[in-house]
C-alpha positions in Angstrom: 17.5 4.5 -3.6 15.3 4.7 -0.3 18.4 2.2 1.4 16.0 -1.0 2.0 17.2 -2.8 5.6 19.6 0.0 6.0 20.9 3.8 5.6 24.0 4.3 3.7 25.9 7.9 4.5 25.5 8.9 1.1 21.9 9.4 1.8 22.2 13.2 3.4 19.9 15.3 3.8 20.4 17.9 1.1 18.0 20.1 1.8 19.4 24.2 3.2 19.8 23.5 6.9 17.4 26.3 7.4 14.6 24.2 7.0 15.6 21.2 9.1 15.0 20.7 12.9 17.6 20.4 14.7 18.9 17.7 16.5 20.8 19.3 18.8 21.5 22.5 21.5 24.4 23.5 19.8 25.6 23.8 16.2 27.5 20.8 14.2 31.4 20.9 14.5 33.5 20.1 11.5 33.1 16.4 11.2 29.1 17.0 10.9 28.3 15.8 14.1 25.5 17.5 16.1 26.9 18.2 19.9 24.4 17.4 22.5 24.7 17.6 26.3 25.2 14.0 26.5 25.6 11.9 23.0 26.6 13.4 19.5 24.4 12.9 16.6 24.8 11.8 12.9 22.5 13.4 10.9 22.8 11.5 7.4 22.8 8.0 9.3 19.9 9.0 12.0 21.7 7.6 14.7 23.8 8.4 18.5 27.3 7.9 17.6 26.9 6.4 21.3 24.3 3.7 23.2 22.0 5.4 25.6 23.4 4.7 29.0 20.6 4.1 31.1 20.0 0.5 31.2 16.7 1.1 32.8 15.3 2.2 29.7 15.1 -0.6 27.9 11.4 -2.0 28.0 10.8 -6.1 27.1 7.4 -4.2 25.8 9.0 -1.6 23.7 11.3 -3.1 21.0 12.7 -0.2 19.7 14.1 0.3 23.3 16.5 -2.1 22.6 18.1 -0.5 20.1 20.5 1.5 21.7 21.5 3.8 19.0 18.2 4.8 17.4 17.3 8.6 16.9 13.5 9.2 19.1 12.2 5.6 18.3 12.9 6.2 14.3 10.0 8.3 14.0 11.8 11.9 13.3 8.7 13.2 12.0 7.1 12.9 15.4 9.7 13.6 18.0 12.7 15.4 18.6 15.6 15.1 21.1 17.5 18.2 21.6 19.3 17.7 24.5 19.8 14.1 23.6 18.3 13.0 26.9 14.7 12.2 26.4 12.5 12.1 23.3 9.3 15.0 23.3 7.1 16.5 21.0 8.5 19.5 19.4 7.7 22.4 22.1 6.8 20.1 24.5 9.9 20.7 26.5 10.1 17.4 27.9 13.1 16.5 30.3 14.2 13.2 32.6 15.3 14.1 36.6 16.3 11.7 39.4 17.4 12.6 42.7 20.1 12.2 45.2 19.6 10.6 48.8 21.2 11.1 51.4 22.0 10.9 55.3 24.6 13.3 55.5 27.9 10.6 55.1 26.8 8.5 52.4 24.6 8.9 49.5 22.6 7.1 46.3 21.0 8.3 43.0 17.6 7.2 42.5 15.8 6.3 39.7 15.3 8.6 36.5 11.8 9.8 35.9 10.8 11.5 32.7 7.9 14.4 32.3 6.4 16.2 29.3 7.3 14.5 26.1 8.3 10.9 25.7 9.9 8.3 28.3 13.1 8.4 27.2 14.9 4.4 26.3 17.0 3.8 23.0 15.5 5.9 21.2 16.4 9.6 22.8 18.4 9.4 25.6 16.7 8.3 28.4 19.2 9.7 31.1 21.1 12.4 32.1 19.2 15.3 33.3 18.4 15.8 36.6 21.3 16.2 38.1 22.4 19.3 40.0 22.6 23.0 39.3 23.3 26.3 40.3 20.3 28.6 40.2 20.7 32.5 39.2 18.4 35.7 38.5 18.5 38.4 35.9 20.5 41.0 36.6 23.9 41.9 37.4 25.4 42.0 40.5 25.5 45.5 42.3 28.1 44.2 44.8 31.9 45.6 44.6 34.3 44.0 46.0 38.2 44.0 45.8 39.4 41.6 43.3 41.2 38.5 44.8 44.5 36.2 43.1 43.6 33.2 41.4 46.2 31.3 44.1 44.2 32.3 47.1 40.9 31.1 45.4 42.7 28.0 44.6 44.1 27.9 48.2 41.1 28.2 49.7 39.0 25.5 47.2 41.8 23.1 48.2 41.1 23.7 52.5 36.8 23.7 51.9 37.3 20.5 50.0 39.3 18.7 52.8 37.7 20.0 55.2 33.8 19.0 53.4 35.2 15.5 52.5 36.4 14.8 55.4 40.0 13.8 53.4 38.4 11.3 50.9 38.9 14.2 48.6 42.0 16.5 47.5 41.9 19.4 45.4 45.9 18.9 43.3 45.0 21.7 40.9 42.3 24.3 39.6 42.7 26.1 36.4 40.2 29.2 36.7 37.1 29.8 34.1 36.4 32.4 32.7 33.9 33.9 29.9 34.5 31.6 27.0 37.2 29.8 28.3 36.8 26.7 30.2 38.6 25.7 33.1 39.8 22.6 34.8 39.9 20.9 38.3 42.2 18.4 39.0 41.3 16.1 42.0 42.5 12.8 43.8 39.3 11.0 45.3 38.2 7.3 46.8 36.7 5.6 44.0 34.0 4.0 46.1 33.5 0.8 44.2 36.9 -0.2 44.0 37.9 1.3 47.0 40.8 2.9 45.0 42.6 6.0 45.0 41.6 7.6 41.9 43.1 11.1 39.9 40.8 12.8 37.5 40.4 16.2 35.8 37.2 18.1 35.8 36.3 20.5 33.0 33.9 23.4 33.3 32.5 24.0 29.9 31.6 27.7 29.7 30.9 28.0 26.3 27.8 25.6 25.2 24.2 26.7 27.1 23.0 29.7 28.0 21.4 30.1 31.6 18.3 29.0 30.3 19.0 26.2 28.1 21.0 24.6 31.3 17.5 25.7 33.5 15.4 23.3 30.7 17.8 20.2 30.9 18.4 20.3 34.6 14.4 21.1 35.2 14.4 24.5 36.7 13.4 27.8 35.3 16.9 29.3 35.1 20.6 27.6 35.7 23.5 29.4 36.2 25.5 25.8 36.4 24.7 22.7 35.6 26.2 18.9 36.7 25.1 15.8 35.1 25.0 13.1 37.9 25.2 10.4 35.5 28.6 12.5 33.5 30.9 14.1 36.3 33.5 15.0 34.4 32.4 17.6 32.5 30.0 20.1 34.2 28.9 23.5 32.9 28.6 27.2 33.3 26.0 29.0 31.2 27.6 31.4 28.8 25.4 34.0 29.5 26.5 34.1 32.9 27.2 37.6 33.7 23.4 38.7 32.9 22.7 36.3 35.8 23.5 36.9 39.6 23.6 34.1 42.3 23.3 34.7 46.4 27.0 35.1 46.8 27.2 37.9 44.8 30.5 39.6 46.5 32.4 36.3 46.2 31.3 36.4 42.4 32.5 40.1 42.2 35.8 38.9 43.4 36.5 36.5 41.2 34.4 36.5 38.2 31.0 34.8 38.0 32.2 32.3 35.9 35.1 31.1 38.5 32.3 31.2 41.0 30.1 28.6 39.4 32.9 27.0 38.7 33.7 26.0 42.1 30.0 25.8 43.1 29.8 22.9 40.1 32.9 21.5 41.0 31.4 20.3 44.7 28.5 18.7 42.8 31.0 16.7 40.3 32.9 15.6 43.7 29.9 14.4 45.5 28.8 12.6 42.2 32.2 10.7 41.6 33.0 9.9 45.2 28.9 9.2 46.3 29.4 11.3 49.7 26.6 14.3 49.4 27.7 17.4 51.6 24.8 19.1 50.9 22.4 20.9 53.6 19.0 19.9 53.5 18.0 23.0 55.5 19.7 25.6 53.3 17.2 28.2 51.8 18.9 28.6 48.6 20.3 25.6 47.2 20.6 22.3 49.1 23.7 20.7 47.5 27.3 20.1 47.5 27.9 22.4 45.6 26.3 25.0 47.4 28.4 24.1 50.6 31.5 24.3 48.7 31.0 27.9 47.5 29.9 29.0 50.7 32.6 27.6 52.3 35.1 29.4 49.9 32.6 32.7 50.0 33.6 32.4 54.3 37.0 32.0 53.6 37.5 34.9 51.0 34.6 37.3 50.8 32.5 36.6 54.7 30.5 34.2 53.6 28.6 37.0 50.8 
């Protein structure tokens, strides 16, 4: 039956998976959803398990916008959507960035714009890219440097991220990453809609890009780290990481590369939950909050290297 006015789940594909696209970055987990970066994917219904969350997709013009769940505009033959941000030819490499404003106390995101593939809406994902990462080079680092406890790290995260927030922001708890294993940051922040105090933890997924898959959602070449403006909560650390060196390359010696872009991440989850950017508009290497944060740490542990 070809399902008239509707697909049942008994209609699988049932070809090998070999010789299917894929829908997404990484590989199905046992219920047979397909992880993306921000929405999983049912393969035998052809649809987001989730509505795209940016509104601003929706187009009066474009009806299949408004179906929220839809897989590239129903037209899998045409388009693909591995990141599950944005619909794009296959190859095309397509991706959606916005950017963060800011007068050094308060900040906004502006509006998502999409390049080189589709416009993103209902039908891919229309949102989530773009937000802020941690850039790295080949090679591994050739700094040595004494290793340095887990409790001063965490000491000294805790006393950049008062001192950076200005006390709208405490660090209660940070649970170190490390190759293949995530780790965790537990902060108490202003929710600034509410004007609420607000407790939250904050993962650091180590385990699901590599450097360059995280460089292709957030728009650059190569990403050590990765956070989603529009999904705080969880930001990432490519698991390749320690073919990749980044400019504070005797703070990541210290501690481990991965702990490093943890914290570095971390500052850029902050900033996007509590809407106060510490970044440095005049810093050479990365302009962010996150960048402030590590270097703040790096001073503290390592003289600012």
């Amino acid at each position: 039956s070809l399902g008239i006015g509707m697909r049942s789940i008994e209609q699988g594909y049932s070809g090998d998976a070999t010789t299917r696209q894929g829908y997404g970055l990484t590989e199905k987990d046992s219920s047979g959803l397909s992880h993306t970066g921000f929405r999983k994917h049912e393969q035998r219904a052809g649809r987001w398990t989730s509505p795209d969350p940016f509104r601003g997709s929706i187009k009066l013009g474009d009806p299949q916008s408004l179906n929220r769940y839809s897989y590239v505009e129903n037209q899998p033959t045409n388009f693909v959507d591995p990141s599950g941000l944005n619909l794009e030819a296959p190859g095309s490499g397509g991706y959606c960035i916005r950017y963060h404003y800011s007068n050094g106390v308060i900040g906004f995101w502006g509006p998502w714009t999409c390049y080189g593939g589709g416009d993103g809406g209902g039908s891919g994902g229309g949102g989530a890219s773009g937000g802020q990462t941690q850039t790295g080079k080949p090679g591994k680092s050739t700094a040595k440097a004494k290793r340095i406890s887990k409790a001063k790290v965490e000491k000294a995260t805790k006393e950049c991220v008062t001192q950076l927030w200005k006390g709208a922001v405490s660090l209660n708890t940070l649970n170190a990453s490390a190759k293949g294993k995530w780790g965790t940051a537990g902060i108490t922040y202003l929710e600034p809609s509410q004007n609420t105090l607000m407790q939250t933890l904050i993962s650091n997924d180590t385990t699901t890009y590599s450097t360059r898959e995280l460089g292709a959602i957030g728009g650059v070449p190569l990403a050590t780290g990765l956070e989603l403006g529009s999904s705080p909560y969880r930001n990432f650390t490519s698991n390749d990481r320690n073919n990749y060196q980044t400019a504070f390359s005797v703070l990541e010696s210290a501690i481990g590369k991965q702990f490093e872009t943890q914290i570095h991440e971390l500052g850029n989850s902050i900033a996007s939950l509590t809407g106060i950017d510490v970044g440095d508009p005049n810093d050479s290497n990365d302009k962010d909050s996150g960048q402030q944060l590590g270097k703040c740490v790096a001073g503290k542990l390592t003289c600012g290297k």
